[in-house]
N, C-alpha and C positions, 0 to 999 in steps of 0.2 A: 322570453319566448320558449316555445316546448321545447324546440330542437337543441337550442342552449343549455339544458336541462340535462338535457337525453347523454348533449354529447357530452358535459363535466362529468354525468354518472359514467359514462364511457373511460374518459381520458383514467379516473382512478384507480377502475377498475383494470387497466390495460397498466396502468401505472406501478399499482401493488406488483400485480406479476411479476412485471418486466425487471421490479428493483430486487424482488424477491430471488430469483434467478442469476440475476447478476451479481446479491450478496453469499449466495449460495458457491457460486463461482469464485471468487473474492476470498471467503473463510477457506476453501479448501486448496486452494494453490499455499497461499501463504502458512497454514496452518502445515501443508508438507513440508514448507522451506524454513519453518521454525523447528520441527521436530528432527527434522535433518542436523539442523545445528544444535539442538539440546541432545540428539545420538552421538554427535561429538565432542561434544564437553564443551559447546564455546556459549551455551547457554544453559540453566539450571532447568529440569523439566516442571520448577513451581513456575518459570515466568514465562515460560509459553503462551499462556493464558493471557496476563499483563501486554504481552509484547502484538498481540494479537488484536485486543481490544486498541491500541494504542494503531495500529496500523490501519487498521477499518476505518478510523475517526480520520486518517491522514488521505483515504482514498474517498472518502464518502462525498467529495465534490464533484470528480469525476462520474462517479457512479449513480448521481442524480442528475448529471449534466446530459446523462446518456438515456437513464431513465426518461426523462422530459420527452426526449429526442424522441426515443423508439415508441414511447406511449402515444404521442399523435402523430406518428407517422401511419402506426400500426391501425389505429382506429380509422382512420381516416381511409388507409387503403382499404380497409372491409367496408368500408361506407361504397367507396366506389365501383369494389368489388361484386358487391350485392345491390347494386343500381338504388343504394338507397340516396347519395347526390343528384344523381337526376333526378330524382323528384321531388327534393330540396330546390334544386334549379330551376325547375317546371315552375314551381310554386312561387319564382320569386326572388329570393333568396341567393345573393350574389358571392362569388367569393370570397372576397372581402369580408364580409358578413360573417365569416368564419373565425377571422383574426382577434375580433372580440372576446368568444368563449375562450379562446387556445392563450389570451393573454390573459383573462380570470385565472384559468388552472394552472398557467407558468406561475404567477406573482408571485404565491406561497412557498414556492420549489427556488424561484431563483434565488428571495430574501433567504432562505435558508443554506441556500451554496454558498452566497455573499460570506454570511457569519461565519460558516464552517471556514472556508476559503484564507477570510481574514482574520478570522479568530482564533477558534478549534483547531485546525487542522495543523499551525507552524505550533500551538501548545504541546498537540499531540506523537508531532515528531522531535520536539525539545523532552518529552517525557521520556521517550523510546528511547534515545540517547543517552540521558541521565541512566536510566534502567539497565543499559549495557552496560553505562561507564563502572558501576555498583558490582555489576556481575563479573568483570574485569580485575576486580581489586581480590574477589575471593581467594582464600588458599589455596594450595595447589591438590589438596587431598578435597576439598568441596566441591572442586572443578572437573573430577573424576566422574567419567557414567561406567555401570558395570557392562567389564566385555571390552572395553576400550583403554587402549594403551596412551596415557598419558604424559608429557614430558613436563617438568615442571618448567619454571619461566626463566629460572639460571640457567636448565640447560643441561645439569647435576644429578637429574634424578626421574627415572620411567615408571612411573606408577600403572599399579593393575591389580584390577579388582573383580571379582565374580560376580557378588552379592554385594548389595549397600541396603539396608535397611529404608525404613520410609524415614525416619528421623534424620539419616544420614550419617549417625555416628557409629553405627555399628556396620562394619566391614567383614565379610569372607572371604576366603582364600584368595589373598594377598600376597602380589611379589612386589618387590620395589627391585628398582635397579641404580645404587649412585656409583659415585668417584669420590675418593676420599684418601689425600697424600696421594695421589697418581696411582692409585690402586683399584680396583673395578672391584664392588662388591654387589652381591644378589643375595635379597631376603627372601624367602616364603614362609607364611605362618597361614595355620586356619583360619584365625579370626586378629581382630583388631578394632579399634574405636577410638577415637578423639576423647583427649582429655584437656581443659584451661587449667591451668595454676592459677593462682589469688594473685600475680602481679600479673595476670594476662595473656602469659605465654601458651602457646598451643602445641601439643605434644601428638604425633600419631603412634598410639600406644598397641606393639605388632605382641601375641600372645601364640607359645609353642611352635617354635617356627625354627630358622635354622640361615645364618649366612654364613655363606660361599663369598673366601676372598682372596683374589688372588692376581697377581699381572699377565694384560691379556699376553698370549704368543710365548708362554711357559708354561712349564708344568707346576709349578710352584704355588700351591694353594690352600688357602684353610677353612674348616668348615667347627662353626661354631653353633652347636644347638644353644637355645634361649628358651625359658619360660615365658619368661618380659622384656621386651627392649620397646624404648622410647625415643623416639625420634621428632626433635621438634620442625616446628612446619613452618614456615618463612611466611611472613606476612606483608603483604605490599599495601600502599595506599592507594585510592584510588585517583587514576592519572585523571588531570582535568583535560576535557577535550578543547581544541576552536572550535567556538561557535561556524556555524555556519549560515547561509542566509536562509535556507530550509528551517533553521531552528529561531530564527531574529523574529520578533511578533511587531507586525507592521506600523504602528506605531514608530517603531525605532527604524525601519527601514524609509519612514517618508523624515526621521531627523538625521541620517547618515547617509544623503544621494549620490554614496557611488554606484559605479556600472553597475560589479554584479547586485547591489541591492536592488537598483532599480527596474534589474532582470528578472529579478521573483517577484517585485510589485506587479509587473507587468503582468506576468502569469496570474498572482493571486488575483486580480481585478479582473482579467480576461476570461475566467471561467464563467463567474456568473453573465457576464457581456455575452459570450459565447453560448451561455443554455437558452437567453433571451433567444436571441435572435436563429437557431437552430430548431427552439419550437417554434417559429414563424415559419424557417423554409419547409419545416416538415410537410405544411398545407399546400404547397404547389408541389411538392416532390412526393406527394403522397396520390398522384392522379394514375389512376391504371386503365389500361383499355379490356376490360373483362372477354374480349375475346382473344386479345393477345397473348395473355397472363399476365402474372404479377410479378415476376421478378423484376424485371427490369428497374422501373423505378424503386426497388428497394438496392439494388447494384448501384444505383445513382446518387440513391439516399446513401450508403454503406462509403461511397467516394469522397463525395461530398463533407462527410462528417472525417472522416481521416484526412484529408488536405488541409481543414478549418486546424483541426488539430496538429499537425503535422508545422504548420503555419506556427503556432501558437508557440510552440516549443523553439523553430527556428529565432522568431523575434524576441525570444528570451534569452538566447545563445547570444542573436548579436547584437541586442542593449547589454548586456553582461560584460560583452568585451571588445566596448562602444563603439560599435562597427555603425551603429543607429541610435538613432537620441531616442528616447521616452516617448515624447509628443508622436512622431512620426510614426514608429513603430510599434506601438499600440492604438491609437485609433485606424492606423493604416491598415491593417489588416481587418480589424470589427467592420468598417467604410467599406473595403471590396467584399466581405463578403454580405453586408447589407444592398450593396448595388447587386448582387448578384441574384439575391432576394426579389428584388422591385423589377428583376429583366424576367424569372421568373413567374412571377405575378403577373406582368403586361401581359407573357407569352401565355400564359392561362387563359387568362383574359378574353384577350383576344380569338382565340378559338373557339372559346364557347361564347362569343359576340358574335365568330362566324359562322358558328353551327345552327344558331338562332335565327339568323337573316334570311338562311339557304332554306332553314325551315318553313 
């Protein structure tokens, strides 16, 4: 039918936006909360990028779940807005009749939450986490941003640097700060750079520079100029992390059913359950009285979808920590908010059954 037509070219159109908007939103919070941490040395500023691309992939369920959402909410209330439903209605054309197109334009959207949900999305936070684990094992002089004062991982030694090169092995004006025999000493040199030895060792090689050593809370102190001093650089492995169930790929979380697994199943399955059935209510929550205005039902719609959610999170807490079995506490909540759907729908209904009558 035309109007089917009209409204799928609608829903995309309102669609693209909406997710465009909300990716937009998305790269820039998190891409401040990465560079925040690569300013403090607790991530390299090459895997900002990495860490960023891997976090999008872990959000991108939510953010088409919402997408769905706002996209036929949004259509729809300009539909009513602009008295183009009444003359859908005049013509015929029941509300009901509406659920058809809106479950064409979901299918695409939810199958692809489902995958990301159950696939993508635990890969892309088991990536993230490998990616820090890596970034964790670095030396203590790679771990360094210029401008920021450093402590190494023993504890022994305040690294500080002005300049780092894009290579990263070349360093400017350099202090270091260690302890060595109970003694406090403090290096500055102009310059310095990383060198490996052939058995592998790593050296931060400090050039014209000058250390101060001496015990703190005395005057007793010596001060030695250098051309070259080398200092090697401690190297750690990298620590393995526990897994967690955010990192377990579903698969193994339906052959290990405990609580908290069966708390993130619960979650991964309930999102795409949840975008279904939210682009349904969007079509009764989406009625405005064009002379009232339109907020309202989008305050109801804005409710509605934070509860659903708010829910969703709650029965994952308490199958986690089997306050609530599995069975109960996920269909339990998709069931209320379907019923809440069908009380919607009657109440629609029925009013434009009685507007019809009185006509």
């Amino acid at each position: 039918m035309i109007f089917r037509k009209a409204l799928l070219r609608e829903f995309t159109a309102a669609a693209l936006g909406t997710f465009f908007v909300l990716l937009g939103i998305t790269i820039t919070t998190q891409l401040v909360r990465l560079l925040g941490q690569a300013a403090s040395g607790a991530i390299t500023s090459t895997g900002v990028v990495a860490l960023l691309g891997f976090t999008l992939v872990s959000y991108l369920p939510v953010l088409l779940s919402l997408t769905l959402f706002i996209a036929v909410l949004m259509t729809l209330t300009r539909s009513y807005g602009d008295s183009e439903m009444v003359v859908w209605f005049s013509c015929g054309v029941s509300l009901t009749q509406w659920v058809r197109p809106v479950l064409i334009f979901a299918a695409p959207l939810v199958f692809t939450i489902a995958l990301l949900s159950l696939v993508l999305s635990p890969w892309a936070v088991s990536m993230a986490e490998e990616f820090r684990r890596l970034m964790d094992s670095r030396d203590d002089v790679s771990a360094v941003s210029p401008g920021v004062f450093r402590e190494s991982r023993q504890g022994d030694r305040v690294y500080f640097v002005e300049e780092v090169s894009g290579t990263a092995n070349l360093v400017a004006n350099v202090f270091v700060s260690s302890t060595q025999h109970q003694r406090m000493g403090v290096m500055v040199a102009n310059r310095g750079f990383q060198e490996t030895m052939p058995n592998g060792d790593r050296f931060l090689v400090l050039l014209k520079g000058r250390r101060y050593e001496g015990e703190p809370g005395t005057a007793e102190y010596r001060i030695f100029e250098f051309e070259r001093y080398a200092m090697r650089i401690e190297t750690s492995e990298a620590a393995q992390r526990a897994p967690t169930t955010k990192t377990t790929p579903t698969l193994e979380l339906l052959r290990s059913r405990t609580p908290p697994n069966l708390g993130e199943l619960s979650w991964r399955i309930g999102l795409p359950l949840s975008a279904l059935i939210l682009s349904l209510l969007a079509i009764p929550l989406s009625f405005v009285n064009p002379r009232a205005g339109r907020s309202m039902n989008l305050v109801l719609a804005l409710l509605v979808y934070m509860i659903y959610s708010n829910l969703l999170s709650i029965v994952q807490a308490s199958i986690a920590q089997s306050r609530l079995d599995m069975v109960s506490g996920l269909w339990g909540v998709h069931a209320l908010m379907f019923a809440l759907l069908l009380v919607l729908f009657y109440r629609r209904l029925m009013v434009w059954s009685l507007f019809r009558f009185i006509k």
